[in-house]
N, C-alpha and C positions, 0 to 999 in steps of 0.2 A: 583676517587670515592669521593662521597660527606659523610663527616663525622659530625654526631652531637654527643652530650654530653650530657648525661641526669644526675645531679648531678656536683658542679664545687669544689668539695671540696676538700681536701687532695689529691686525686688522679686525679677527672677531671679537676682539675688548673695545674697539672705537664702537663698532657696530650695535654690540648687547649694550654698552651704557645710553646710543641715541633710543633702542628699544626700548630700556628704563623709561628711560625721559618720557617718553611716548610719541608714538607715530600713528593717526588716525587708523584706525581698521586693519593694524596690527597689533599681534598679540607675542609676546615673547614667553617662550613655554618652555624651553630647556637648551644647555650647551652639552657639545660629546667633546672628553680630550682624553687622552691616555691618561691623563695623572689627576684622578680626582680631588686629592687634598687642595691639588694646585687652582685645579681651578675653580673650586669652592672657594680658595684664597684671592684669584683674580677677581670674582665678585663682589668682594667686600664692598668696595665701593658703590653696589645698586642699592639704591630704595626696597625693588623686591629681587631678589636674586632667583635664578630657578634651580630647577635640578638637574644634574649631572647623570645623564644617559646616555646607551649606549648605542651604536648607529645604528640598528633597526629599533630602538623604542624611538628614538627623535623623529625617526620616518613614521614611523606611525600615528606620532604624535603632533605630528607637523604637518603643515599646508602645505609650507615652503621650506627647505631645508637651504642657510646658506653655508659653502664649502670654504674653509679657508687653512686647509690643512697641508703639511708638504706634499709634494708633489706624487710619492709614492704610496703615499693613504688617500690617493683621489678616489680611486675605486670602492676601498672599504667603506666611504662616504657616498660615492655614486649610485652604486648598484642597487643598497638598500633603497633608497631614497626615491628610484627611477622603478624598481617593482614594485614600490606601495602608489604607483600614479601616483607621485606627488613632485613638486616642482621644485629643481635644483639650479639656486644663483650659485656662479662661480667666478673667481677672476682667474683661473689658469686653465687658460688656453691650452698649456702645454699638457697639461690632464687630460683635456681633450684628445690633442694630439697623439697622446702615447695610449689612451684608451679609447681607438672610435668603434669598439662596442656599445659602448656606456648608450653612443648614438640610435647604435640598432635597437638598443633595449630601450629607449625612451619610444620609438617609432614604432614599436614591437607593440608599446599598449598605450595610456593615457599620460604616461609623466612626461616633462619638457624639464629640459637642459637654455638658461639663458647665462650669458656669457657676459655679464658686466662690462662697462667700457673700460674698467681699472684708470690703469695711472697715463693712457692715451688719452688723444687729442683727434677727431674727426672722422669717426668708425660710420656716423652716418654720411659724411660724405664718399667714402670708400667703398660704403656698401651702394649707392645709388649710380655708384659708378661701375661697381661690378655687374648694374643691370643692363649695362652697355658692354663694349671691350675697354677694358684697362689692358695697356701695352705692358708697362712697369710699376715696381712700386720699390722703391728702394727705402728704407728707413737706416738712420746713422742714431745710434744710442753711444755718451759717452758720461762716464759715473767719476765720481770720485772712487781711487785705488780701494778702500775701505768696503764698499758696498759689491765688490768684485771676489773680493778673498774667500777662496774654498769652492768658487765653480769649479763642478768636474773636469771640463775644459782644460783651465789652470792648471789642475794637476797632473792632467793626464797627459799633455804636450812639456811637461813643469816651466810654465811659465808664471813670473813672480812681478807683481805689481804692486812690490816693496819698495820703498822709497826713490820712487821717480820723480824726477824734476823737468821732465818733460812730458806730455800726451804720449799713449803707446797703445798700438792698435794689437788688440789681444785676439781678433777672432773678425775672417772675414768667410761668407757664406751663405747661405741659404735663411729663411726663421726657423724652418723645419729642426736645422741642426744645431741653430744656437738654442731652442729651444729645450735639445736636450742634453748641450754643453752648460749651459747657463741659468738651468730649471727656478732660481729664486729670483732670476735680474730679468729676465727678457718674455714673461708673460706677454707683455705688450705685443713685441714682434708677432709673438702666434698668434695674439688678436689679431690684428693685422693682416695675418694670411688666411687667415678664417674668413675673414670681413671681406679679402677682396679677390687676389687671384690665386689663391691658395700659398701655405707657407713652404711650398718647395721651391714655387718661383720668386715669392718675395724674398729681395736681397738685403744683408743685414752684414751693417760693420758694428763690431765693439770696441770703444775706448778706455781706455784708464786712463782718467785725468785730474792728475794732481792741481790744477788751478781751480778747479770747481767744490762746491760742495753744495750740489746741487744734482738729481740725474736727468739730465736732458737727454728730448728725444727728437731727434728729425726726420720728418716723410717727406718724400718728394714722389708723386702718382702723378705719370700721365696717361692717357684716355682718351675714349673717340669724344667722351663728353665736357670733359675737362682738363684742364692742366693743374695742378698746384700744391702749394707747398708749407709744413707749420709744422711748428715748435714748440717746446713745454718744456719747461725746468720745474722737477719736481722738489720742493723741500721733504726733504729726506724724514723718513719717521725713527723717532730718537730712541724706539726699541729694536727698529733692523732696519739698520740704512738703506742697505738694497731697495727696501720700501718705502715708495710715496706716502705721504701724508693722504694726499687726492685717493688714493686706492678703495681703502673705506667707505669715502666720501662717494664714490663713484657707485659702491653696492647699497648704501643708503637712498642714494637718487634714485637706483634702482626699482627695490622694494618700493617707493611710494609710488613709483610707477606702475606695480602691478596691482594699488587699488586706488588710482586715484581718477576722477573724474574726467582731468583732461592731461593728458601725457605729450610734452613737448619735444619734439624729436623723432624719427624715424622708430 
């Protein structure tokens, strides 16, 4: 299957260099990003670099389009991708969430919307329980100050998670609305509410936490079918903090998942 990248930054540079490398019965065919020099220059480092296209050539020219663009060019990457039938990995939820046309239009004809696990922990336990009642699902995310700075949220209450020497809880509510107070940090959350009782009943606190430099994330779900509970501290990716390392890693597992033999996991 042929694979393009829409966004080559933090996550779509880890991604197009494992494509380099090679992944069975994938093909890497082209990146889209607004600054072409740029990301001609982000490529340096492949063996064979591709071309820089624009999001309906990538869709055309792609099996699979993966999205990894900020949150407000999710559609510009969607849409095309989702009338050419053809299949869009993403890790933001919140894309989703602020676009559920994108949904109609994939249901409307042949293309599919798959939704990464990102930088979570347990999407298929949450979903095998969403086939049952799930009561609650509360998840507590708390970051190092650094990986926070410039949420809309932040600004728009001006709250400052400038040199704190203590934990300081920045934002307590729904995932629905952190997701669109916190559009770069709290993808996860929206998975989350997608995966289980949707993100207007999933509850979501945010931390600033100056002792970490790590971003952890805690679910607590219980259920007619289960009770339980897990944790992840992500190492932080040293091009934007706010992002997991795992993130990437998580749309790679992906991809070999959708040609591979035998697919482990829900």
């Amino acid at each position: 299957m042929k694979v393009g990248i829409a966004g080559y930054g933090a996550i779509g540079k880890v991604i197009g260099e494992a494509l380099d490398r090679g992944i069975e019965n994938l093909e890497f065919v082209g990146i889209c990003v607004r600054d072409v020099e740029r990301g001609y220059s982000r490529m340096s480092s492949l063996k064979t670099p591709v071309p820089v296209l624009s999001p309906e050539e990538l869709a055309k020219n792609s099996d699979i389009v993966v999205e990894c663009v900020p949150k407000e060019g999710f559609n510009s990457i969607a849409v095309p991708t989702l009338k050419e039938n053809k299949i869009l990995v993403t890790v933001s939820a919140a894309g989703i969430i602020a676009n559920p046309e994108t949904v109609n239009l994939a249901e409307a004809g042949n293309g599919r919307i798959i939704l990464a696990t990102g930088a979570l922990l347990g999407l298929d336990a949450v979903r095998a329980a969403a086939e049952g009642e799930i009561f609650e699902v509360v998840m507590i995310t708390k970051k190092p100050p650094n990986a926070l700075i410039g949420a809309p949220h932040l600004k728009k209450n001006d709250i400052s998670v400038e040199g704190l020497n203590e934990p300081k809880l920045v934002f307590s509510g729904s995932a629905a609305e952190g997701a669109e107070g916190f559009p770069a940090n709290v993808n996860v959350a929206a998975a989350l509410g997608l995966a289980g009782i949707g993100p207007d009943r999933t509850k979501l606190e945010i931390w600033a936490d100056p002792s970490l430099d790590r971003n952890t994330h805690s679910i607590h779900v219980t259920a007619d079918s289960a009770s339980f509970e897990m944790s992840i501290e992500n190492v932080q990716s040293e091009e934007k903090p706010g992002t997991g390392k795992i993130t990437a890693l998580s749309v790679i597992a992906c991809l070999r998942g959708l040609v591979s033999s035998l697919k482990v996991g829900t």
